[in-house]
N, C-alpha and C positions, 0 to 999 in steps of 0.2 A: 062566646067570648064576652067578657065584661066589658059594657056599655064605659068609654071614653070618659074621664072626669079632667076639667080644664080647673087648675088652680093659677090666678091670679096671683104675681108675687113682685115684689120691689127688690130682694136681695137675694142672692146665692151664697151658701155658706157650706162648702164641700170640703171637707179637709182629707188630705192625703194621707196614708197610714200603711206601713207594714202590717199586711196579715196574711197568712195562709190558707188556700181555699182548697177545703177538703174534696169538694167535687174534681179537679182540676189534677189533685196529687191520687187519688182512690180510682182515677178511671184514666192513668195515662197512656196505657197501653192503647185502648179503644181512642182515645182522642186522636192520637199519633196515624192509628191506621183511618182515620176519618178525614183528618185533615191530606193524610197521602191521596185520596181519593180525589178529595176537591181538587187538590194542585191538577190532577192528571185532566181535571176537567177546564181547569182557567189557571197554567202553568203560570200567570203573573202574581196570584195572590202569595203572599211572602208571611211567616209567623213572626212578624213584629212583635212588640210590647205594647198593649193596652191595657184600658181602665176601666174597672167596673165598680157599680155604686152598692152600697148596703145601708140597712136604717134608716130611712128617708123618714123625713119629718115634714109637714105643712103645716105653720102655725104663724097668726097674725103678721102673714103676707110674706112671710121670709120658708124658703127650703133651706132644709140642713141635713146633710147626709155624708156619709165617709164612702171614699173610693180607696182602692188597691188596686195594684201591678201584676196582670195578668199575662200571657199568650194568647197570640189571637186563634191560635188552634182551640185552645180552652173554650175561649171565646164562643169561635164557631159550631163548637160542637153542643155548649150548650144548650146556643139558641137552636142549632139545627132540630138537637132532640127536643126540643118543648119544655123550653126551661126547667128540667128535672130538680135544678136547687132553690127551690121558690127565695131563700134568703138574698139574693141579690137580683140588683136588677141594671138594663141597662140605660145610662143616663146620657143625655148627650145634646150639646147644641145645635138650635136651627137657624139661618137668617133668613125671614120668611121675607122674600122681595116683593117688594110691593111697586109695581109704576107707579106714575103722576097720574094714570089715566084711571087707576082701581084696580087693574088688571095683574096678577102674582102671577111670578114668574120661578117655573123649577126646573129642574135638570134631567133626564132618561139617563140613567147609569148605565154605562158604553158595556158591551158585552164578556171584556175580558176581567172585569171587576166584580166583587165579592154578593154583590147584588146588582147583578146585569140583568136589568132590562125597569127597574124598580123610577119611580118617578117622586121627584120630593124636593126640597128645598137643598140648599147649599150646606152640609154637612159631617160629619167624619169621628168616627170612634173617637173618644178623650185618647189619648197618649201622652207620654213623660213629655213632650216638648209644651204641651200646655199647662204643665206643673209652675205653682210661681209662690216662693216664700211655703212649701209644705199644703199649698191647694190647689186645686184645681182651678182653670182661671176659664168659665165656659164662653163669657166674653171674648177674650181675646183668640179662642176655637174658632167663636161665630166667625169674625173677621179674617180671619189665617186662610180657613175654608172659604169661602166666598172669594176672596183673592185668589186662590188656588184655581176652583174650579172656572170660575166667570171673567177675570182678569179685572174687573172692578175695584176703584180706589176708593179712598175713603173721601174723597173730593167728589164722587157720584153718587152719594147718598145722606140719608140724616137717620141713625139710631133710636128709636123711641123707647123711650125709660121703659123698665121692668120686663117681664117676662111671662108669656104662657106657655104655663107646663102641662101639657096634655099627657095624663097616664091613664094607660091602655095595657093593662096588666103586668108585666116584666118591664115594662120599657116607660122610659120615662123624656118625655122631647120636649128641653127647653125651648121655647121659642121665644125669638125678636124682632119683633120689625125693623125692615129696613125698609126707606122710604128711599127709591130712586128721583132724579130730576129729570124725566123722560120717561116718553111712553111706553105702553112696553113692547108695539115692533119696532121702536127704536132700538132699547133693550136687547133683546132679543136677537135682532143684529148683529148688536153688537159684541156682544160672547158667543155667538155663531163667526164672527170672525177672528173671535181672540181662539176658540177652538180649533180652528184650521190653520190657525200656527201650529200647532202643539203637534207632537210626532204621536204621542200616542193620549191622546185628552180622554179624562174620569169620564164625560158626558156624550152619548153620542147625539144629542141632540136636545132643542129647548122648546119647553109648551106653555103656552100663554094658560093661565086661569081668570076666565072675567064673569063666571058665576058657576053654582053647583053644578049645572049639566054638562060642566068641560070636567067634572069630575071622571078618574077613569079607577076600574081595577086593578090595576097596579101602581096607583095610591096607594100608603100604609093608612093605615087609619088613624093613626095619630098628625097626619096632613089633613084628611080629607075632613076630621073633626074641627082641627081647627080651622079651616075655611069655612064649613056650612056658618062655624058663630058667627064667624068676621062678614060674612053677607047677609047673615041675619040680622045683625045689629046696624045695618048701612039702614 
């Protein structure tokens, strides 16, 4: 696998666009019996409409890249197979929670969701709802997601300008800090209890990270990369 590259960026410039993806119309047959598969295995995952990026650009601190309107069958089956359409990739935002105390905090994806058992930040494929004026708005992703999964306001943390973009082949993971006011088995706590409201909650559960050796395996590598910098540079 090719070795993580972290770009530093101040702007996101992702514009929305009709286009057609050949991989997605050429293989619909195989996608349809694939994703039939998966549902039989996690009857909850549903073929919404997602976003997928193409032409990514890093230059003088700004990404710029176009996304389209895809199925999440498409989707899925891309990544499943090993990105067979090297032309796109997937892009998407992170809010890397950080306590007061140093300590990042991320989620175990509860077992009936698309990536059950997967450990990462607060998350979610781009979709039409985070469309705003013809772009994609991965800002206000960060935030939607985070309140979704953790029940977190925006009264419980502070935003840190710009962005790390950690790509890792296909895949491309905006990330932002978010700076909580509390520790983080406060934290922790505390979306452990906002989760046992919920009838059926994304996370089955929450892990502290307070240096590299709480790193785990089922880590993407586009996390676990950008943790080693952010404890390297402390």
């Amino acid at each position: 696998m090719t070795s993580p590259i972290i770009h530093r960026v101040t702007t996101l410039d992702l514009a929305v666009r009709p286009i057609v993806w050949p991989f997605a119309e050429e293989r619909r047959a195989e996608i349809a019996a694939h994703f039939a598969e998966k549902q039989r295995e996690r009857p909850k995952i549903w073929n919404g409409r997602v976003l997928i990026g193409r032409d990514a650009v890093f230059s003088d601190g700004h990404l710029t890249a176009t996304y389209f309107e895809t199925d999440f069958a498409s989707f899925l089956a891309w990544r499943d197979w090993g990105f067979p359409d090297k032309a796109v990739f997937n892009g998407f935002g992170m809010g890397a929670l950080r306590a007061s105390d140093g300590a990042f905090i991320m989620g175990e994806m509860a077992p009936h969701t698309a990536n059950a058992g997967r450990i990462y930040f607060p998350s979610g494929t781009p979709d039409l709802d985070d469309v705003r004026d013809g772009a994609l708005d991965i800002p206000g992703s960060v935030v939607r997601e985070l309140g979704e999964e953790t029940g977190l306001t925006a009264a419980d943390y502070r935003i840190e300008p710009g962005w790390h973009c950690v790509v890792t082949g296909p895949t491309i993971a905006m990330l932002q800090v978010i700076n909580l006011d509390m520790p983080g088995d406060v934290a922790r706590a505390r979306i452990e209890a906002n989760l046992a409201r919920e009838t059926e909650p994304e996370l089955s559960a929450i892990h502290l990270v307070r240096g590299t050796g709480d790193l785990r395996p089922s880590m993407p590598r586009f996390v676990t990369a950008f943790v080693e910098q952010q404890f390297a540079v402390r």
